[in-house]
N, C-alpha and C positions, 0 to 999 in steps of 0.2 A: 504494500500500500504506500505508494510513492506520488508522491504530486509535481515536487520538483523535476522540470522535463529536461535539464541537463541530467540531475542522477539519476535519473529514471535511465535515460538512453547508457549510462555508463554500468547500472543496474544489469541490463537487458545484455550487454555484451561480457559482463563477467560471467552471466546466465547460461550464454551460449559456450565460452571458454570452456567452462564446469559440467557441461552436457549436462544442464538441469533447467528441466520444464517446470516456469512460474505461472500461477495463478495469478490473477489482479484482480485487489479488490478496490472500487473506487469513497467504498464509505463503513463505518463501522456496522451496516445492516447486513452488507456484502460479507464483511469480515466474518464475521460469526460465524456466518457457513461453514468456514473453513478453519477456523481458529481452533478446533482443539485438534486437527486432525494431521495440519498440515507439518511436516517434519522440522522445519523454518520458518517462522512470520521475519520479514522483512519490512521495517516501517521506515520514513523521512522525522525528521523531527513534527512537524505538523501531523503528523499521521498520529505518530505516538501519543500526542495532546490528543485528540480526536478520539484514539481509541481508549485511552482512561477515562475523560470526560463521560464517555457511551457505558461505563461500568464493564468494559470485556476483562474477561478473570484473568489472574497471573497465569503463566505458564513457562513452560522452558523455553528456550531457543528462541528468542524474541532479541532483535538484533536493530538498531537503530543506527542508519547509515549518514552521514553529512558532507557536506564538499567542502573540503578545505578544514580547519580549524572548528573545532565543534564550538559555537556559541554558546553563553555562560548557562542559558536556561534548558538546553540537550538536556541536560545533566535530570534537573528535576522532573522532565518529563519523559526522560526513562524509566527513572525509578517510579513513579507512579504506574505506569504502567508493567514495572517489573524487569524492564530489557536487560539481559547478561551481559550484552556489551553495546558500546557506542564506539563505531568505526568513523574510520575518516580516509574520505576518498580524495586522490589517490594512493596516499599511501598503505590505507590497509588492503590496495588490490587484491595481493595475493592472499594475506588471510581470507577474505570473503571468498574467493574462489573455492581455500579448500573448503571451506562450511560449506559452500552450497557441494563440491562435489560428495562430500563425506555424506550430503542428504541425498541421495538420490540412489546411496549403493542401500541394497537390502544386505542389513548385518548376516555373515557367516562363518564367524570367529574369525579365529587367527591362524591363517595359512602355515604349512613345515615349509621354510627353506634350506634345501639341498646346493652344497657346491660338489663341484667334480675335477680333479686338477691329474692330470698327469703327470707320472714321475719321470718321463723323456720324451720329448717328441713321439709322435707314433702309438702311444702307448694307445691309445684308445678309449682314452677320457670321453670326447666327444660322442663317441659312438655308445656308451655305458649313460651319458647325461639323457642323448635322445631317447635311450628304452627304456629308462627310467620315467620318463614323462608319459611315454608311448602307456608304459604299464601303470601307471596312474589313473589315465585316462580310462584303461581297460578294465580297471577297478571302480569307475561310473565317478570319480573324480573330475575336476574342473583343475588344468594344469597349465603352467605358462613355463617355456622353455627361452633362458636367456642367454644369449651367446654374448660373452665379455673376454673372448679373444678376437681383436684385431688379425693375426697374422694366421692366423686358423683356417682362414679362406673362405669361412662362410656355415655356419653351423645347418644353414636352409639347402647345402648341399648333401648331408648325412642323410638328411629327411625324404629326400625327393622334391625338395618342395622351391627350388630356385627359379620358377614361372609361374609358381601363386600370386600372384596380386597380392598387395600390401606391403606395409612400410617396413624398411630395414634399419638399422641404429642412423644412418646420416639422415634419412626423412625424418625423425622422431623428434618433433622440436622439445623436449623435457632438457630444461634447465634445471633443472632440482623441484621443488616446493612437491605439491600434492598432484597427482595424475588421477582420474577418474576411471577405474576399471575396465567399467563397461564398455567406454571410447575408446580404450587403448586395445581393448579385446577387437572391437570393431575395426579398427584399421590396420590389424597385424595379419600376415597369412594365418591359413588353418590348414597344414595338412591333415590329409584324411586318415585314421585311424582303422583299420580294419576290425570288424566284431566289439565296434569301442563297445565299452558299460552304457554309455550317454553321459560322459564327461566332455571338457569342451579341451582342445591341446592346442593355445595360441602359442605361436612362435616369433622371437625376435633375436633376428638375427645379424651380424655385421654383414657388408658387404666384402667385396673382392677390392676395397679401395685398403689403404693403408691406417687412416682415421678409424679408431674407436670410439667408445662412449667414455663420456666423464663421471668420475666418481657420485657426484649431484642426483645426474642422470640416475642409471645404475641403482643407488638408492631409491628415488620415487618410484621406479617402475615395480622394482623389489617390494616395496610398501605398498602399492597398489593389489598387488598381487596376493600379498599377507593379508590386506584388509578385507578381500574378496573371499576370502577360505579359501582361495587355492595352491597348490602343491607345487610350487616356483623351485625350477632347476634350473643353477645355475652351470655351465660350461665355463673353466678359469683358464685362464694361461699360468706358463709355471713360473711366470718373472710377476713379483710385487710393483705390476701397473693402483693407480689410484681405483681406477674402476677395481679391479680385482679386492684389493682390500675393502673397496666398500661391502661388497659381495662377500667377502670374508668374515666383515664383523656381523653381516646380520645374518649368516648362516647359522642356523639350528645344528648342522651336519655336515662334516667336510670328509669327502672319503680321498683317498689317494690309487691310482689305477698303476700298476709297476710290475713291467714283462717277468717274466722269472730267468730272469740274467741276471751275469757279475755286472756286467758295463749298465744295463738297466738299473740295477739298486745302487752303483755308484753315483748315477744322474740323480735320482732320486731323493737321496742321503742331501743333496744340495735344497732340493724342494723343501724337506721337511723342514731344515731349517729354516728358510723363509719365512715357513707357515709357520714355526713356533715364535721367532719376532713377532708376529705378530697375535699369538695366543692361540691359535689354533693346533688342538692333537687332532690328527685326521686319521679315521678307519680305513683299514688296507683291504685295497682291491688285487689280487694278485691274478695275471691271464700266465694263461700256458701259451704254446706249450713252455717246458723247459731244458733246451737243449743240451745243458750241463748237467740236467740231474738235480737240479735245485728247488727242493721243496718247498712249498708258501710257509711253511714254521720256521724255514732257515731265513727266507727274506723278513717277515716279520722282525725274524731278533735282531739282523742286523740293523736294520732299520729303528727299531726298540718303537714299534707301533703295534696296537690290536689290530689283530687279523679281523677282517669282516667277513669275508669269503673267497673262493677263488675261483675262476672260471677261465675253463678248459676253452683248445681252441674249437672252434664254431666250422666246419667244413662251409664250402659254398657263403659266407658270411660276406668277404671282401669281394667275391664275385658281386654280389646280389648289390653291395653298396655302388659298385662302379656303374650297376647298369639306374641309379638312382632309385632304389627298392627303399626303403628307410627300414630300419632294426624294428620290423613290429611283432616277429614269431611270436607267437602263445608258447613256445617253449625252446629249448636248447640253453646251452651253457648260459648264454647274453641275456634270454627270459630272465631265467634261475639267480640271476648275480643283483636283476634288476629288481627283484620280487624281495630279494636278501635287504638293498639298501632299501628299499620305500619302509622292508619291518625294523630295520634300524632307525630308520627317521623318525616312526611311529613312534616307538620307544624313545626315542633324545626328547620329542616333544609332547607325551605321555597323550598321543591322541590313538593307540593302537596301532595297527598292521595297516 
């Protein structure tokens, strides 16, 4: 309920920013309709006089907006009417954005975030991140797969899915603050899932350019994604980029993926340190085969990491990748490993399997 038609119009365009549909009401008779039901009353300072004077009850989320410098009497005609805050535009742009987008998501807790890091090039991080989502999805999950390596070549290649329509990390204009779920679900590809449960598996991933996302970045999308209840994996590179770190601190779960070689677990042994700079023990993914003979309890101690599981090699797997097939078996070693991390997730963040 806005009367002033500059903030109205600056109103209407944070509204669209936020992918959130407002109602307008022109008078406190209007009001009422909607007053207990709607997620956010947004009022002008006049409005807010208007709607105390009318006796509409307190309530929460009653948000009183002004242009420039709130004038002295805002103040008391907030609190008459009860409002939790008095903003000031422009500078509270971005706070208002997230309030309105935080109204418009339907609450579904708080999503497990998954990172996946390689212990040397090649290992097959990537390929262990997209069937972990794949198999989320399979389990009637809503899942968002994040690619925060740069030099990775393109996580939308693992999937099949580099001729989907939608945006890749350089279209994604997120500078940091709050993203909106829904919207970001809306303009990302979706590869197709075979036999999914009825979960949704948005995908975002870098391009084939050399630029990544910023740590800001990285984070909003990560929190959009938590906020939405869904099952966000993230894909790391094995050098402590900012993106990476952000992705780091707000992982629930970081597993580590490491060939069963000597020269493998020497790459490795450099990862882990990184990752414990910066406070992360990561659960060990160990792939076969092993051509030395070296068993996943011998890589574990040298490593001095818990073992999570190990998975054997996949016949036909690097075939099927090259012909753009994406990792979605119901079964095989890469199922089995993927089924392993989502019931470790569960557990790290005591929501189950």
């Amino acid at each position: 309920m806005v009367s002033d038609l500059d903030l109205l119009d600056a109103v209407l365009r944070l509204a669209a920013a936020a992918g959130c549909e407002l109602e307008r009401a022109v008078d406190a008779t209007a009001a009422r309709r909607m007053w207990a039901q709607a997620p956010v009353v947004l009022l002008d300072a006049g409005a807010a006089q208007h709607c105390a004077r009318h006796g509409l009850p307190r309530r929460g989320r009653v948000v009183v907006a002004v242009r420039g410098e709130p004038p002295p009497g805002v103040w008391q005609q907030a609190v008459a009417i009860g409002a939790e805050h008095v903003v000031s535009l422009p500078d509270a742009e971005p706070w208002l954005v997230a309030a309105l987008s935080e109204a418009t998501e339907e609450p579904r807790g708080r999503g497990p975030v998954l990172g996946v890091v390689g212990g040397r090039g090649g290992a097959g991080a990537s390929v262990l991140a997209a069937a972990v989502a794949v198999a989320a999805v399979r389990d009637g999950r809503r899942a968002l797969l994040v690619d925060c390596d740069p030099l990775g070549g393109g996580l939308d290649l693992v999937l099949g899915a580099e001729d989907l329509d939608g945006l890749r990390w350089p279209g994604v204009g997120v500078g940091g603050g709050r993203v909106p779920a829904a919207a970001l679900h809306a303009a990302l590809p979706a590869p197709a899932v075979a036999g999914r449960g009825g979960g949704q598996l948005a995908l975002l991933s870098c391009d084939r350019a050399a630029s990544g996302p910023g740590a800001a970045a990285v984070s909003a999308v990560i929190d959009a994604g938590r906020r939405a209840g869904e099952t966000v994996v993230c894909d790391l590179p094995r050098h402590g980029t900012d993106a990476a770190l952000a992705a780091l601190g707000a992982a629930d779960l970081v597993v580590l993926v490491v060939p069963a070689d000597v020269r493998s677990c020497a790459a490795a042994a450099r990862v882990v340190a990184m990752l414990a700079e910066h406070g992360a023990v990561p659960r060990l993914v160990v792939r076969g085969p092993a051509p030395g003979g070296i068993d996943a309890a011998e890589v574990a101690r040298a490593l001095e990491l818990p073992l999570l599981t190990t998975m054997r090699s996949e016949p036909g797997l690097a075939r099927a990748l090259e012909r753009g097939e994406a990792p979605g078996r119901t079964r095989g070693p890469l199922a089995a490993a993927a089924r392993a991390v989502l019931a470790e997730l569960g557990t790290s963040t005591g929501s189950g399997s």
